[in-house]
MISE-11752 format. One line per field, with one value per residue (C-alpha): residue number from 1; y, z, x; residue in one letter. Coordinates in pm, 1 decimal, decimal comma. Example, Ala and Ser with C-alpha at 12.3 -4.5 7.8 and 13.67 -1.06 7.14 Angstrom:
<pts>
num: [1  2]
v: [-450,0  -106,0]
w: [780,0  714,0]
u: [1230,0  1367,0]
residu: [A  S]
</pts>
This chain:
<pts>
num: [1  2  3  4  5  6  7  8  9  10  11  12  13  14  15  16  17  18  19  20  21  22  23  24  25  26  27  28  29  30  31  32  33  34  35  36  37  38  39  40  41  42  43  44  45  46  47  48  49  50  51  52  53  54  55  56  57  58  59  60  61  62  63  64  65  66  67  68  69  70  71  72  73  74  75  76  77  78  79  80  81  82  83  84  85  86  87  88  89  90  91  92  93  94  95  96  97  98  99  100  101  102  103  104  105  106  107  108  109  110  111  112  113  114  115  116  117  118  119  120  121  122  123  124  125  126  127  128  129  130  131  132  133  134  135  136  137  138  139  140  141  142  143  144  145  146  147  148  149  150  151  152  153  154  155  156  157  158  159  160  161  162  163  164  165  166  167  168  169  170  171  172  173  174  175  176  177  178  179  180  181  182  183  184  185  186  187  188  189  190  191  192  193  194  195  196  197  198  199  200  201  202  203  204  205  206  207  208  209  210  211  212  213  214  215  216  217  218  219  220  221  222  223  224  225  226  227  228  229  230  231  232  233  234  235  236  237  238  239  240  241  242  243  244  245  246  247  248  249  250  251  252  253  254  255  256  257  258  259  260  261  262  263  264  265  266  267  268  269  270  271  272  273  274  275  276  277  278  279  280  281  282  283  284  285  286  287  288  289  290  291  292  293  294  295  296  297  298  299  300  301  302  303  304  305  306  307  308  309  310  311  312  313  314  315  316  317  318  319  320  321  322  323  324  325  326  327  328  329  330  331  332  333  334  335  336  337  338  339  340  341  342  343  344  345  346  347  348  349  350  351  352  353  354  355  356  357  358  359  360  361  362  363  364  365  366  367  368  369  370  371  372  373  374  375  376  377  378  379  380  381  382]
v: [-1121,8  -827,7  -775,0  -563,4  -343,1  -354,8  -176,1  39,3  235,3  266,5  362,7  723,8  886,3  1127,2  1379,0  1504,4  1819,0  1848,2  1797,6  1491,9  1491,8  1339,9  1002,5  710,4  449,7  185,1  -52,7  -9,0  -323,5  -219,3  -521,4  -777,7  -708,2  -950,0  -1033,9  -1156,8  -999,8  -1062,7  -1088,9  -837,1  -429,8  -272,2  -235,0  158,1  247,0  30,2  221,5  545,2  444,3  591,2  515,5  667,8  1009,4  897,5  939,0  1333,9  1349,9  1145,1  1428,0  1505,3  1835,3  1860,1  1813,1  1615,7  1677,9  1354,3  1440,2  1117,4  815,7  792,2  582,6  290,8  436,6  97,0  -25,8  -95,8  164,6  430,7  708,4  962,3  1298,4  1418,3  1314,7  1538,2  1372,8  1635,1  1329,2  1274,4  956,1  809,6  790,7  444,6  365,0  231,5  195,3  161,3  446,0  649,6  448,9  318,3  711,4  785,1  461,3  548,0  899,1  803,6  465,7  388,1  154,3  -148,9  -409,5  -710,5  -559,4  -483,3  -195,5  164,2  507,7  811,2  1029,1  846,1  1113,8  1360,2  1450,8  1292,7  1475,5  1332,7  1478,8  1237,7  1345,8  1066,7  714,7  580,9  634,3  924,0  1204,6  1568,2  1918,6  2065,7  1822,5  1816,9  2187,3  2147,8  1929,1  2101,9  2438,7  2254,6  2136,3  2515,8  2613,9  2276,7  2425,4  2152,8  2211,7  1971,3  1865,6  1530,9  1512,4  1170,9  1300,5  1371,0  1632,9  1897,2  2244,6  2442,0  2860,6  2695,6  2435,1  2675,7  2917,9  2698,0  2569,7  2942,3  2972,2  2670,8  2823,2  3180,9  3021,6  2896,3  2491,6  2259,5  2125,5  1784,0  1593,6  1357,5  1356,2  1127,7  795,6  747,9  430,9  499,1  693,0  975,1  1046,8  1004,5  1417,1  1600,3  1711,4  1614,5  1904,4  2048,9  1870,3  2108,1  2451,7  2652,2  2603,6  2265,8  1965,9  1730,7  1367,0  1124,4  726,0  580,8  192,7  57,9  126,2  499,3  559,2  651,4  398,7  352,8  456,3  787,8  1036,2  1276,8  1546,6  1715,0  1913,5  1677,3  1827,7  1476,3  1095,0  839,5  486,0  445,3  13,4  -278,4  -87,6  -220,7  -38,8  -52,7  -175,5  -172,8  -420,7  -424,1  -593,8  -444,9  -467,3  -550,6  -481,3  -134,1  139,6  494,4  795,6  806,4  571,3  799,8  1094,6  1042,7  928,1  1286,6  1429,2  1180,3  1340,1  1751,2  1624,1  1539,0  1826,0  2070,8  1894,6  1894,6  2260,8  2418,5  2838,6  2739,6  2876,4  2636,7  2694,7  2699,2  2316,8  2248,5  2378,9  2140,7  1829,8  1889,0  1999,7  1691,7  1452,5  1177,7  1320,2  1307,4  1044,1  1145,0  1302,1  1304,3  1238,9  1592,8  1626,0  1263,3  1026,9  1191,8  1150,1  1190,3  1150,8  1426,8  1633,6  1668,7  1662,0  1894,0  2224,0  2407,8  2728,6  2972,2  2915,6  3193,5  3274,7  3270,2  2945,6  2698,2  2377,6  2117,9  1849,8  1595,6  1799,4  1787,6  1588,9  1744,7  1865,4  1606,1  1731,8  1852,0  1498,5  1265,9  1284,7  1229,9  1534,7  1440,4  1464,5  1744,3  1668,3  1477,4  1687,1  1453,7  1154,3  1221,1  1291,7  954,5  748,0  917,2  828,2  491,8  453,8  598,8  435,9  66,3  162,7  214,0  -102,9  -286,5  -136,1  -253,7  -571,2  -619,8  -470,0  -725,1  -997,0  -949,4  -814,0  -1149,3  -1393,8  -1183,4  -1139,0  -1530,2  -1640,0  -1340,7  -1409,3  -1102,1  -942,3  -590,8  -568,1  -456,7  -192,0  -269,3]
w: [144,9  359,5  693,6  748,7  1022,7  818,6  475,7  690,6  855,6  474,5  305,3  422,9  654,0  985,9  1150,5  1517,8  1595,7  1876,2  1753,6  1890,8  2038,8  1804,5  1903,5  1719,7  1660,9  1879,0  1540,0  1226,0  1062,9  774,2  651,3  407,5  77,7  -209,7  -478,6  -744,0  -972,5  -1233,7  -1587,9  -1687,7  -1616,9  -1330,4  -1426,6  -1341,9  -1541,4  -1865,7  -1756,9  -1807,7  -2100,1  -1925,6  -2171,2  -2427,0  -2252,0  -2284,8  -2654,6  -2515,6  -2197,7  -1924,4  -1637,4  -1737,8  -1510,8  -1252,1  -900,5  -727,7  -312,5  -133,8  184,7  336,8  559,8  492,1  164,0  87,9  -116,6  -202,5  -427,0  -771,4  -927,8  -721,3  -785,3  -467,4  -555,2  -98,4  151,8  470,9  777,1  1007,8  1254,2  1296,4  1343,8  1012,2  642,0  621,9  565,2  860,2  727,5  373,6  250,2  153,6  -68,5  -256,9  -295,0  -453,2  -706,4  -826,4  -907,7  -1058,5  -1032,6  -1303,1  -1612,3  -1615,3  -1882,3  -1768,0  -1466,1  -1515,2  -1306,4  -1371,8  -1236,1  -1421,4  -1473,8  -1437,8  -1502,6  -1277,6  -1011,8  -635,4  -303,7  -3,0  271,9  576,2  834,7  1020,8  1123,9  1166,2  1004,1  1238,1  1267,7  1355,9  1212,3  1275,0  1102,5  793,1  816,9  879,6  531,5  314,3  416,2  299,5  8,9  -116,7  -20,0  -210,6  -507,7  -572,4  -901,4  -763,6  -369,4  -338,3  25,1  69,9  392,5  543,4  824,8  1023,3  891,9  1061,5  1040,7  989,6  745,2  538,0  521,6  446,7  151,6  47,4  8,1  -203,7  -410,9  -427,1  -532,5  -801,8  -678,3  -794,2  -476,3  -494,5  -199,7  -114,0  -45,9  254,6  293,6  474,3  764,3  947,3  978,0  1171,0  819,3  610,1  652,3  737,5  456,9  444,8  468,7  278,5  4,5  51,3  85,6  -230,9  -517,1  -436,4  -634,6  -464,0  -580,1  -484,1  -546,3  -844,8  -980,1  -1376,6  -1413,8  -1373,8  -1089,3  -676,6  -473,3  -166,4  39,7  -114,2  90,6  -106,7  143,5  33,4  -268,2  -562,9  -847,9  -1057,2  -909,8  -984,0  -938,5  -568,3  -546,9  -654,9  -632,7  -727,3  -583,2  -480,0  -103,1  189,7  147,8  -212,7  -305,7  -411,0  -246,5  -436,0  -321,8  -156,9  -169,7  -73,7  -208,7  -98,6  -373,4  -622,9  -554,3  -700,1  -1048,2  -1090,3  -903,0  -1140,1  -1432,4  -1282,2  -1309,0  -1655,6  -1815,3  -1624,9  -1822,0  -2134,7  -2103,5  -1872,4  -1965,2  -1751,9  -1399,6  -1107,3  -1174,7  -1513,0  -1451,0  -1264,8  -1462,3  -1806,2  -1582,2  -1472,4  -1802,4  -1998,5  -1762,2  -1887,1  -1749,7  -1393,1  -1279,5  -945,2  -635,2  -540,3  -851,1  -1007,2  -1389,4  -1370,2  -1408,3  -1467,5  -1784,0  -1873,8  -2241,2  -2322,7  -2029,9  -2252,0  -2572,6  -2552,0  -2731,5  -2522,4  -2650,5  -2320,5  -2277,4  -2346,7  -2679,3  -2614,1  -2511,1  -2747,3  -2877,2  -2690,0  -2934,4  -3172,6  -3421,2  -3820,2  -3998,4  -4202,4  -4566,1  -4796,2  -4932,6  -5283,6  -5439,2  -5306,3  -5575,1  -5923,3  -6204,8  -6515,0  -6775,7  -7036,3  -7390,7  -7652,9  -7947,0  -8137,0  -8010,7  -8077,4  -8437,1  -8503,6  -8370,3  -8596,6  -8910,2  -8817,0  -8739,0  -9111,7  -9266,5  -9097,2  -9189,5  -9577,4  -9556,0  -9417,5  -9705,2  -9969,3  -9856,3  -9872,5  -10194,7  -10339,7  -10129,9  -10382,0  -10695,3  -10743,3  -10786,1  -10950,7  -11218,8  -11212,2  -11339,4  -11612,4  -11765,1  -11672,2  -11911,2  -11864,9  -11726,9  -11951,8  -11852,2  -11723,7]
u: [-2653,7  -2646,5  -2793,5  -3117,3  -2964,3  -2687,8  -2826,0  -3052,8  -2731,9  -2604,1  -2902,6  -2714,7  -2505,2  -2637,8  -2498,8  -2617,2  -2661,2  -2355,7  -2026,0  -1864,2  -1514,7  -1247,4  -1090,4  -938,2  -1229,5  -1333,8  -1295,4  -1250,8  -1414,9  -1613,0  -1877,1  -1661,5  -1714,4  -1711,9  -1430,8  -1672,7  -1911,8  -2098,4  -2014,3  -2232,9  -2241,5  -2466,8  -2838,5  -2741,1  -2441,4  -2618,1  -2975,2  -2729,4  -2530,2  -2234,8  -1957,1  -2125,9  -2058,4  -1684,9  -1692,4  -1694,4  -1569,1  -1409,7  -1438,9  -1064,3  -942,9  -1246,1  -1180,0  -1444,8  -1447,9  -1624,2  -1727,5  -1803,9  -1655,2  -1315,6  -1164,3  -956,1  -704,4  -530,4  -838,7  -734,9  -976,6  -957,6  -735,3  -710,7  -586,3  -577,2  -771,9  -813,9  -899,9  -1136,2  -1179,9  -808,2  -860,4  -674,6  -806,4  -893,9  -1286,9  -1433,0  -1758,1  -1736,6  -1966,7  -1735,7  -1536,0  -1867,3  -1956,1  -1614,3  -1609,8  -1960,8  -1795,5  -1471,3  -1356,7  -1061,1  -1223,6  -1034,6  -1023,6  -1199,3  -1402,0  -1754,5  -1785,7  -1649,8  -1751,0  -1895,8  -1663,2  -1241,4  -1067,0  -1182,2  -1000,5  -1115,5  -1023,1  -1173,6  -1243,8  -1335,5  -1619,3  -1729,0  -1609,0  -1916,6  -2275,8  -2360,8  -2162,9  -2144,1  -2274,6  -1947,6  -1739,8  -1917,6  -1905,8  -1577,2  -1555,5  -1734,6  -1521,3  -1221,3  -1363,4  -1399,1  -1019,7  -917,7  -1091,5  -1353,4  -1555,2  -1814,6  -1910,4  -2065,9  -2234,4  -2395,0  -2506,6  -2858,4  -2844,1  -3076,8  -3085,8  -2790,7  -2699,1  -2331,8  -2465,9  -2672,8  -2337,8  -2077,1  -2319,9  -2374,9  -2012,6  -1934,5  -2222,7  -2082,6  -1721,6  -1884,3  -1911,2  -2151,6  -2276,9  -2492,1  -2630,1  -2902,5  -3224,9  -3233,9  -3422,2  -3708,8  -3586,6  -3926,9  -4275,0  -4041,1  -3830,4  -4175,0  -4227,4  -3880,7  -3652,4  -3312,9  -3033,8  -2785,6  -3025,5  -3310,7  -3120,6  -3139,1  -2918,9  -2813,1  -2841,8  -3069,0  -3066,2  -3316,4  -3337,9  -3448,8  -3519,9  -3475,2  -3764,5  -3681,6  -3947,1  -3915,9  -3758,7  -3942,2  -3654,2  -3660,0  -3760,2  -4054,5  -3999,8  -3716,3  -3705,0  -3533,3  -3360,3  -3350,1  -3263,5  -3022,3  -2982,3  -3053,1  -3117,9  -2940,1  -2656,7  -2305,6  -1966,4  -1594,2  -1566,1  -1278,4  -1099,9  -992,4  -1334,6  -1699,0  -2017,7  -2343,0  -2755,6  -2681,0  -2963,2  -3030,0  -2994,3  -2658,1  -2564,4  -2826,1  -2602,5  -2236,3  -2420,4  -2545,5  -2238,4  -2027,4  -2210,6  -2180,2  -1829,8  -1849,0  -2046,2  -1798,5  -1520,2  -1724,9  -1838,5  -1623,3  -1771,8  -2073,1  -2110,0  -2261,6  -2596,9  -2578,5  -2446,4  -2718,5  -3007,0  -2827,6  -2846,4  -3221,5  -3312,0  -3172,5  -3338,8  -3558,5  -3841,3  -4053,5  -4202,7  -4409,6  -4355,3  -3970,1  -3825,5  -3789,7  -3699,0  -3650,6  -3366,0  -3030,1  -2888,2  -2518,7  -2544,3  -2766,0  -2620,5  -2307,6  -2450,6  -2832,9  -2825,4  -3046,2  -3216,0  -3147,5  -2811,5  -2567,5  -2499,6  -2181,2  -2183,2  -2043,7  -2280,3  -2182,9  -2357,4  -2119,7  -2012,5  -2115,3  -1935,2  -1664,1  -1681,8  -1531,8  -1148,2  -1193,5  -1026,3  -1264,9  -1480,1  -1349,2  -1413,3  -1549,4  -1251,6  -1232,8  -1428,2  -1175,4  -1262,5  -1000,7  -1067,7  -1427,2  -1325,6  -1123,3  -1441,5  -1657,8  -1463,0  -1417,2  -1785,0  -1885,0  -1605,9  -1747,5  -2110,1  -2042,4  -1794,6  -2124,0  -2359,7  -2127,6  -2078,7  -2472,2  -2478,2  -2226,2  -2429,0  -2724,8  -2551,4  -2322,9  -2560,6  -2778,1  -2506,8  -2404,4  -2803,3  -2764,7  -2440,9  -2306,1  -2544,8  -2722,7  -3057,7  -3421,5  -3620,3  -3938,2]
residu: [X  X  X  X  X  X  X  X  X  X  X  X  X  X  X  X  X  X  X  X  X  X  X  X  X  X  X  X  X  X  X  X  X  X  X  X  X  X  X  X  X  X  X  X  X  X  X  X  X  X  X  X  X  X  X  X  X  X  X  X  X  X  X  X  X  X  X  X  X  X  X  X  X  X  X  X  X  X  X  X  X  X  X  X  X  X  X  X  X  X  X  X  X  X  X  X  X  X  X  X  X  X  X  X  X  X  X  X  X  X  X  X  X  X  X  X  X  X  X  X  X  X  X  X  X  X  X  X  X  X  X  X  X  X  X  X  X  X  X  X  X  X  X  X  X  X  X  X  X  X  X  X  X  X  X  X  X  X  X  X  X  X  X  X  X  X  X  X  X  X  X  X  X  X  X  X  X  X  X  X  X  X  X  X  X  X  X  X  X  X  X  X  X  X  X  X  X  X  X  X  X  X  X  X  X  X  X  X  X  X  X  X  X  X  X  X  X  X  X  X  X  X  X  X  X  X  X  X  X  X  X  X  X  X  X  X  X  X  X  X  X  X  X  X  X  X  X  X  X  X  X  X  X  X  X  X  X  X  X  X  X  X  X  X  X  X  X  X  X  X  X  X  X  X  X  X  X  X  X  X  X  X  X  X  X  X  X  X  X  X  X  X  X  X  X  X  X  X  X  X  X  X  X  X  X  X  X  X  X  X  X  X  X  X  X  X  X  X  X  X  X  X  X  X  X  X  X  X  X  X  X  X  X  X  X  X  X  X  X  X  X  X  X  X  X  X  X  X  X  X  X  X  X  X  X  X  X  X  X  X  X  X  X  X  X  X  X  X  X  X  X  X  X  X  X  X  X  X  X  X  X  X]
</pts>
């Protein structure tokens, strides 16, 4: 099981107002994850019917920035397209948010393994801004800058912060270059998060996830304050780990965010004529619906974020629901053959010609004997 102290500094990463000098950490022991899990999928990616989305899309030719802790690049079902290092003190994953943020987004299905991320195919650039569960306004500035020149399609920032005039621009960038920027709503750890919203969450035109349970409600841990554009699974939560392994029972809306940046990811593959906003108004529109304060349009929904025909979009816009099924050829169904005047003509004959073959047969049935008892002899009149 994990520690209390221990799943409070994950329920979501910090930053401090004053950057921090950068400086090769004290330790990099992330908590030991676990080789074992359960036969069965995560409540979340079954609650989201994930693979169903598949059938359209797999996130094929989006680039996904993760601005987070760092990654371990050597698990199995991660896939790392760059990471850039603005602590410059290695990539590795010293706390193990980071690579849980980046599996939830686009972990590699493998046969055999019960977890998966949203979107595989999408591309994954990561872009490491703290080594620890606090960090720094300027280095996640510094990220999320980078993220725009490695031209992200989508920014996932797992990251509660203070509002900033550096924050607030670099965000209005990524927006203006067209970026689908998603981050979370914070978590409330005590009565002194209860009231303050969570930042780059609650700047306009971002995303803002907040934490959901199966039953589709607020988790606890969600912070109401900030403005939230849908939520996500944000308990029980089951991802990739340091260390080659996974890590089961995490929460926060840290863990909410990547399944709605996962599925950004996904409807940007699936409909790539849409702008940012135009992304982000589909995903709260197809949501399952609100469920109280802090949950927005409700739990995200990946299935009908690729698949909804919605009335105000574009004309130009192409339907992005299955398409009809296709006419049948012209030979599937057999014609009715031409009339057989002929044959038609042969059957009647043979039909009269066995009728008047019956009638005389009758008629000799009852004449015979008939004749027999008179001799042969003609008939009287009567």
């Amino acid at each position: 099981m994990i520690g209390r102290a221990f799943l409070a500094s994950l329920l979501a990463l910090h930053v401090v107002a004053a950057p921090a000098a950068a400086a090769a950490p004290d330790e990099c022991k992330p908590e030991k994850g676990t080789l074992k899990l359960p036969a069965s999928e995560p409540w979340a990616q079954k609650r989201l019917d994930i693979k169903s989305a598949w059938r359209l899309t797999r996130g094929e030719g989006v680039t996904v920035a993760v601005v987070d802790s760092g990654v371990d690049y050597s698990h199995p079902q991660l896939r790392i397209s760059k990471i850039i290092d603005e602590t410059h003190t290695g990539h590795h994953d010293c706390v193990g948010h980071g690579t849980a943020v980046a599996g939830i987004i686009g972990a590699r299905y493998l046969e055999g393994v019960p977890f998966h991320g949203v979107a595989p195919d999408a591309r994954l650039v990561v872009l490491k801004q703290s080594n620890k569960p606090q960090g720094s306004i300027g280095k996640l500035v510094d990220a999320i800058n980078d993220a725009v020149e490695a031209k992200a399609d989508v920014i996932n920032v797992s990251v509660r912060a203070s509002d900033h005039p550096a924050l607030r621009a670099v965000v209005q960038r990524a927006l203006a270059d067209d970026i689908v920027v998603v981050a979370a709503a914070g978590n409330v750890t005590g009565p002194d998060d209860e009231d303050v919203p969570a930042y780059p969450a609650s700047y306009e035109g971002v995303l803002s996830v907040g934490g959901a349970g199966p039953d589709g409600g607020r988790v606890d841990s969600s912070n109401a304050a900030t403005p939230v554009g849908v939520i996500g699974p944000g308990i029980d939560i089951t991802a990739p780990w340091p260390g080659r392994s996974y890590m089961r029972g995490l929460e926060g809306t840290s863990y909410a965010t990547p399944y709605v940046a996962g599925t950004a990811a996904l409807v940007r593959a699936r409909f790539p004529q849409l702008n940012q906003e135009q992304v982000r108004r589909r995903i709260i529109a197809t949501a399952d619906g609100t469920a109280g304060a802090g949950t927005g349009a409700g739990m995200v929904n990946p299935v009908l974020a690729v698949t909804a025909v919605l009335p105000y979009e574009a004309a130009n816009v192409p339907v992005v629901a299955e398409p009809p099924a296709s006419a049948l050829p012209a030979d599937a169904i057999a014609k009715v053959p031409p009339r057989d005047e002929t044959a038609i003509g042969v059957a009647a004959a043979i039909g009269t010609g066995a009728l008047i073959a019956a009638i005389l047969v009758g008629a000799l049935a009852v004449l015979i004997p008939l004749g027999r008892r008179r001799g042969w002899r003609a008939g009287s009149r009567s």
